[in-house]
C-alpha positions as CSV (number, residue, x, y, z in Angstrom):
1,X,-16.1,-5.1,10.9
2,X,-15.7,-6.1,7.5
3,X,-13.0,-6.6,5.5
4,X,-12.5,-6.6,1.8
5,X,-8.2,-7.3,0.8
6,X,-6.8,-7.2,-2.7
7,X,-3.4,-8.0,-3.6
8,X,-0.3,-7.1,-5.8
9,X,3.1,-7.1,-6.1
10,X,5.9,-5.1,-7.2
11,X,9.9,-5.4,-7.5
12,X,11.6,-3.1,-6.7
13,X,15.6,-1.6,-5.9
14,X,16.9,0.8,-3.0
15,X,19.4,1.3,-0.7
16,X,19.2,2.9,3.1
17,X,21.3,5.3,5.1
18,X,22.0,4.5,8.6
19,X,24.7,2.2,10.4
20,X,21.5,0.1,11.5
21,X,20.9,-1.0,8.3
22,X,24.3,-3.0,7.9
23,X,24.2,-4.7,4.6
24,X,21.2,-2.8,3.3
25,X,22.9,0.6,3.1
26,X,23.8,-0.9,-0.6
27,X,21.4,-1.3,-3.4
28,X,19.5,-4.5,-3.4
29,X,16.5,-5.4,-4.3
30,X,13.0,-6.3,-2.9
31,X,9.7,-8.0,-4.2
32,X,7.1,-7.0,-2.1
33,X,3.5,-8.9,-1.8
34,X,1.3,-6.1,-1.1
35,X,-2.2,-6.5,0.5
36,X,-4.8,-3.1,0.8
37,X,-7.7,-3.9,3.4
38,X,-10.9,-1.9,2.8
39,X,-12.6,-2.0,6.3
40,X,-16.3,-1.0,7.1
41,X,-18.9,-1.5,9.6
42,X,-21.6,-2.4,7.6
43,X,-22.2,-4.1,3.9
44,X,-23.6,-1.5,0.9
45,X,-26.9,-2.7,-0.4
46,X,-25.3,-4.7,-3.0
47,X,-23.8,-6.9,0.2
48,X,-20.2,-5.4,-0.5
49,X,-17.7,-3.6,1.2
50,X,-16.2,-2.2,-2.1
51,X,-15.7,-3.3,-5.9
52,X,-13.3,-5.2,-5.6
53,X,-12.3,-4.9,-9.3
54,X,-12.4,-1.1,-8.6
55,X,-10.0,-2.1,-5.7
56,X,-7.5,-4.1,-7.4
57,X,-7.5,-1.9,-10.5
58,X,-7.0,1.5,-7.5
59,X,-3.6,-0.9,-6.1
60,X,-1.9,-1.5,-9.5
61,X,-2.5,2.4,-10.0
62,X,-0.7,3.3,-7.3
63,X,2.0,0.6,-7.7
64,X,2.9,1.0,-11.4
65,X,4.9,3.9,-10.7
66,X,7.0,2.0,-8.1
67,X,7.7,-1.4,-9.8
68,X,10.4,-1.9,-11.5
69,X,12.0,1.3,-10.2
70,X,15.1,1.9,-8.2
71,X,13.4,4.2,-5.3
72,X,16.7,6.2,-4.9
73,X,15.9,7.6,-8.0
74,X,12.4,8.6,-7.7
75,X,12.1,12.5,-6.9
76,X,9.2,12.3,-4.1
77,X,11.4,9.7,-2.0
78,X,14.7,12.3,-2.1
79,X,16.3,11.7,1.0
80,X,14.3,9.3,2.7
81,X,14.8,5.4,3.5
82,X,12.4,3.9,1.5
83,X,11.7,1.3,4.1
84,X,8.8,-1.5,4.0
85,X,7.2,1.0,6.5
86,X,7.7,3.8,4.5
87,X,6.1,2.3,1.6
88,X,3.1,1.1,3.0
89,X,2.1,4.7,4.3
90,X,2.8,5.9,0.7
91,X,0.5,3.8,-1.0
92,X,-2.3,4.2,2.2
93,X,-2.0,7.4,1.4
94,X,-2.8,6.6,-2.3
95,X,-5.6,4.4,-2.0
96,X,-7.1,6.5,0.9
97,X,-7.3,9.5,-1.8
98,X,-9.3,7.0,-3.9
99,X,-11.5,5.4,-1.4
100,X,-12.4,9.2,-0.2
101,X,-13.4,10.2,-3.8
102,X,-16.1,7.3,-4.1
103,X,-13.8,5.5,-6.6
104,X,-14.1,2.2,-5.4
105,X,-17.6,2.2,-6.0
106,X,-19.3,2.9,-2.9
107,X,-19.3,6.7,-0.8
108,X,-15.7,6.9,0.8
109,X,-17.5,8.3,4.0
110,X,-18.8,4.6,4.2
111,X,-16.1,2.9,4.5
112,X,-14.1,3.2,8.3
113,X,-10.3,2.3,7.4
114,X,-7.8,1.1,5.4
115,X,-4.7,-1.1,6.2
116,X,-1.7,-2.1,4.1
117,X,0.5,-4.6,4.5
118,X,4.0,-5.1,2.6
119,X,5.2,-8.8,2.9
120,X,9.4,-9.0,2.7
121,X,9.0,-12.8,3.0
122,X,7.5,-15.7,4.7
123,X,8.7,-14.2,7.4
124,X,8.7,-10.6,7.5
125,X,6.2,-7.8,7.2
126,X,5.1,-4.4,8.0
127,X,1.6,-2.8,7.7
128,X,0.0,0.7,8.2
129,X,-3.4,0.8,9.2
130,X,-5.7,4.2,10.0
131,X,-9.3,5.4,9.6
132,X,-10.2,7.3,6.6
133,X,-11.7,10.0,8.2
C-alpha cells in the first residue's frame, strides 16, 4: 500500500459529560496535530497517490470551521462529547466526501482508504481509519 499524510493543527475548547471524564467535564482546551492518510494500492501515472497540495488545502477546509471554536457551541456537535475520537471520524468523514468527488486530483474510486489521526500530546492519540468504498 501506499501512503500519502498531510498535516494540520487546530486549537480548540470543549468540555465532556460523564463521571469518567473527571476533570475534563469542565471547559479546557486542546491543540490537536492532525494527520489525514490517503491510502492506495497503486501510484496514478504521475507516480502519486494524491495532490498533495489538493490534500492539505481539503484538511484546512475541513478544520477552519473547528479551530478556534469552543465545540459546545457548535450546532452539529449538540449533545455529543466531542472527544479526540469523535473528531477524527468527523473530519474522515469530511475528507472522505472530497477524496470520493475526485477533488484531490486523482478518481476517488482509486484510492482504498483514509485514516486520521488526532495527536493530544507526545503521548496520546486516537485515529479512525476505514476504506472509502
Amino acid at each position: 500500500m501506499f501512503t500519502v499524510e498531510v498535516r494540520d493543527h487546530i486549537m480548540i475548547a470543549h468540555s465532556f459529560r460523564g463521571a469518567v471524564f473527571g476533570p475534563a467535564q469542565a471547559l479546557h482546551g486542546a491543540t490537536f496535530v492532525v494527520d489525514a492518510a490517503f491510502i492506495s494500492e497503486t501510484l496514478d501515472s504521475n507516480g502519486i497517490v494524491i495532490d498533495i497540495g489538493r490534500a492539505h488545502d481539503a484538511l484546512k477546509a475541513m478544520l477552519t470551521p473547528l479551530n478556534y471554536h469552543n465545540l459546545d457551541d457548535v450546532p452539529e456537535f449538540k449533545g455529543r462529547n466531542t472527544t479526540t475520537e469523535f473528531l477524527a471520524k468527523h473530519i474522515y468523514d469530511g475528507l472522505a466526501n472530497a477524496a470520493r468527488a475526485g477533488e484531490l486530483g486523482r478518481p476517488g474510486r482509486e484510492l482504498k482508504a483514509l485514516r486520521i489521526t488526532l495527536s493530544e500530546s507526545h503521548v496520546a492519540r486516537a485515529q479512525y481509519e476505514a476504506p472509502l468504498w
